[in-house]
PLY file of the C-alpha trace (Angstrom):
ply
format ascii 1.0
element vertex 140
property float x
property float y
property float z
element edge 139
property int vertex1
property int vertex2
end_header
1.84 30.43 -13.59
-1.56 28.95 -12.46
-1.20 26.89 -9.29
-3.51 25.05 -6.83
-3.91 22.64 -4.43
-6.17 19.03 -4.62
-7.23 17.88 -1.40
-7.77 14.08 -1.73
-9.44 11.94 0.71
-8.53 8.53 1.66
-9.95 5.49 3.50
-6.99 3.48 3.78
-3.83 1.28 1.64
-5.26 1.79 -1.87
-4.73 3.59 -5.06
-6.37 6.93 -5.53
-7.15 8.33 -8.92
-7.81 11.70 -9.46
-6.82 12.36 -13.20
-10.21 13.69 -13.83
-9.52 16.45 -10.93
-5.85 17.85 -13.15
-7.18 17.48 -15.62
-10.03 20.35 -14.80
-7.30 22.30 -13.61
-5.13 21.86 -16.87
-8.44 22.75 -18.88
-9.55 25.73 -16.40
-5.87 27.30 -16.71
-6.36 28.40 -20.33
-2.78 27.39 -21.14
-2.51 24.87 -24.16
1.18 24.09 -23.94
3.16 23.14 -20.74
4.28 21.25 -17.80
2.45 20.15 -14.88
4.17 19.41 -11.88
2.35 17.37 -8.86
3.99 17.31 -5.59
1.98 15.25 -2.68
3.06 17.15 0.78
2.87 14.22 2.54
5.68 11.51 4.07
3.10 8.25 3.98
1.69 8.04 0.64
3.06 8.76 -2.76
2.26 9.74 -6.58
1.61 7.20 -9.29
0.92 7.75 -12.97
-0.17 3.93 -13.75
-2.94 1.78 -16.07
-6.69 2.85 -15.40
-7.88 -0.04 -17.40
-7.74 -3.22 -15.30
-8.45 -3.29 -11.90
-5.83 -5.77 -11.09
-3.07 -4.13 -11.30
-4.14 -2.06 -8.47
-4.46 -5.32 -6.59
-1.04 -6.36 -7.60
1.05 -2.89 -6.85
-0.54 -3.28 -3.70
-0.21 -6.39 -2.74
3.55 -6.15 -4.04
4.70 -3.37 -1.90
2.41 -5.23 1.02
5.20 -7.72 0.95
8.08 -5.47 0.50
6.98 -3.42 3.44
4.92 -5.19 6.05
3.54 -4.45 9.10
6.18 -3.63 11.98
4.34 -6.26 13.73
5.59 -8.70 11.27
8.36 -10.67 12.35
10.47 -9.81 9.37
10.25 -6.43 10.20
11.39 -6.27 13.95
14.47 -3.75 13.23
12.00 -1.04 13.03
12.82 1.77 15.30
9.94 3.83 14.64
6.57 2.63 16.24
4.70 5.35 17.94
2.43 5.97 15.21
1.52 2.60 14.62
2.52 0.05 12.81
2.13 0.99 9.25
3.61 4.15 9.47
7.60 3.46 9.11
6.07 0.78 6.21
4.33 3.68 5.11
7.16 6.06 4.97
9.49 2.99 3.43
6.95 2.60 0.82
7.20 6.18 0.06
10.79 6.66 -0.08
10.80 3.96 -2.68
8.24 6.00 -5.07
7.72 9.53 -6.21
6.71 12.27 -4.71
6.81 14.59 -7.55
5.99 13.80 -11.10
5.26 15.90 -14.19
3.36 15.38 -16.98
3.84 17.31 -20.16
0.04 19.46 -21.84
-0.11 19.78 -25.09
-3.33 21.58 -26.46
-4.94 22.03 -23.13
-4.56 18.78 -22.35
-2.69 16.21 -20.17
-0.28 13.93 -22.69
-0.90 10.75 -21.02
-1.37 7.33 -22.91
-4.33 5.68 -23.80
-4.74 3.62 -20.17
-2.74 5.66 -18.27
-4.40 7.67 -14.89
-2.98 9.57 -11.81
-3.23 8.09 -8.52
-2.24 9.19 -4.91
-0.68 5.84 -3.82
-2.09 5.82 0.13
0.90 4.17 2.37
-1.23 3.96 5.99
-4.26 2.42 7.13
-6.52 4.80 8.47
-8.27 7.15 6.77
-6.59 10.71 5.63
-6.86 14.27 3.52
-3.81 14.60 1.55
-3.13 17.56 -0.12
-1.26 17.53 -3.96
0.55 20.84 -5.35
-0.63 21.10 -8.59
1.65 23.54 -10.67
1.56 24.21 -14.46
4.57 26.29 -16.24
4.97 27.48 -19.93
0 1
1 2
2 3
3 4
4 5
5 6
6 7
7 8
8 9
9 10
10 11
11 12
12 13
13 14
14 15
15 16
16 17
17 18
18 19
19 20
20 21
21 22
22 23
23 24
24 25
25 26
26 27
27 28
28 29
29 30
30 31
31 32
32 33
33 34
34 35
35 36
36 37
37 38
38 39
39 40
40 41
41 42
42 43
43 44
44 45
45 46
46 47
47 48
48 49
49 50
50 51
51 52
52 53
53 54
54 55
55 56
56 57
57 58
58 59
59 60
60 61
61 62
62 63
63 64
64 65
65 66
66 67
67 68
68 69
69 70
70 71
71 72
72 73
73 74
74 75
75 76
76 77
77 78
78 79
79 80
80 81
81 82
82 83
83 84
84 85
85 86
86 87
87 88
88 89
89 90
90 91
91 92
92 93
93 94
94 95
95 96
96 97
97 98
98 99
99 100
100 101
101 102
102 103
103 104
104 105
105 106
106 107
107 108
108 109
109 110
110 111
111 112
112 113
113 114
114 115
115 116
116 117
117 118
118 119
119 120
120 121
121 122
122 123
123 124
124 125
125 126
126 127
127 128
128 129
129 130
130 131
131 132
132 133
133 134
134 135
135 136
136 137
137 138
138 139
């Protein structure tokens, strides 16, 4: 089963598409019919399949989950425990905890099945800049 790993960088909170990256695995495999598994090995950010069309609703996730999980500086947010890596991380890992992971998509003729504005994004939880590394993993 052909495997391999993506190694994304980041510069920050944001949406990170990298459809175009599977999908040259998918392609460079040789298999035509399938499942592709992506698993981001990371506690802070997250996997997204989501619309590629209109750049708003980028803004939107964002800003949504901004407001479900401030800052720890925040004074909604003073029950955080966890501060020592600054304070976007435990937002960071709450954000994460609340999306996937993991997520397959099915290939059908060498290709990934996704709908017509639908792309693959590393969802980045922290501020700083990072290199996150997906598990890309394709079975018969």
């Amino acid at each position: 089963m052909p495997q391999t790993i993506i190694s994304l960088s980041t510069h920050g909170q944001g949406l990170y598409e990298f459809t175009d990256e599977v999908q040259a695995f998918v392609r460079n495999s040789g298999m035509t019919e399938g499942l592709l598994t992506m698993f981001v090995q990371h506690t802070s950010c997250s996997l997204l399949i989501q619309e590629n069309a209109d750049p708003d609703v980028q803004h939107d996730l964002k800003e949504f989950f901004r407001r479900l999980a401030p800052p720890s500086s925040d004074p909604s947010m003073r029950w955080i425990s966890h501060t020592t890596e600054g304070e976007d991380d435990m937002p960071a890992h709450i954000k994460a905890a609340l999306t996937a992971v993991s997520i397959g998509v099915p290939v059908s003729g060498g290709h990934l099945v996704l709908g017509t504005w639908q792309g693959i994004y590393l969802f980045e939880h922290r501020d700083r800049p990072h290199r996150r590394q997906v598990v890309l993993h394709l079975s018969a």
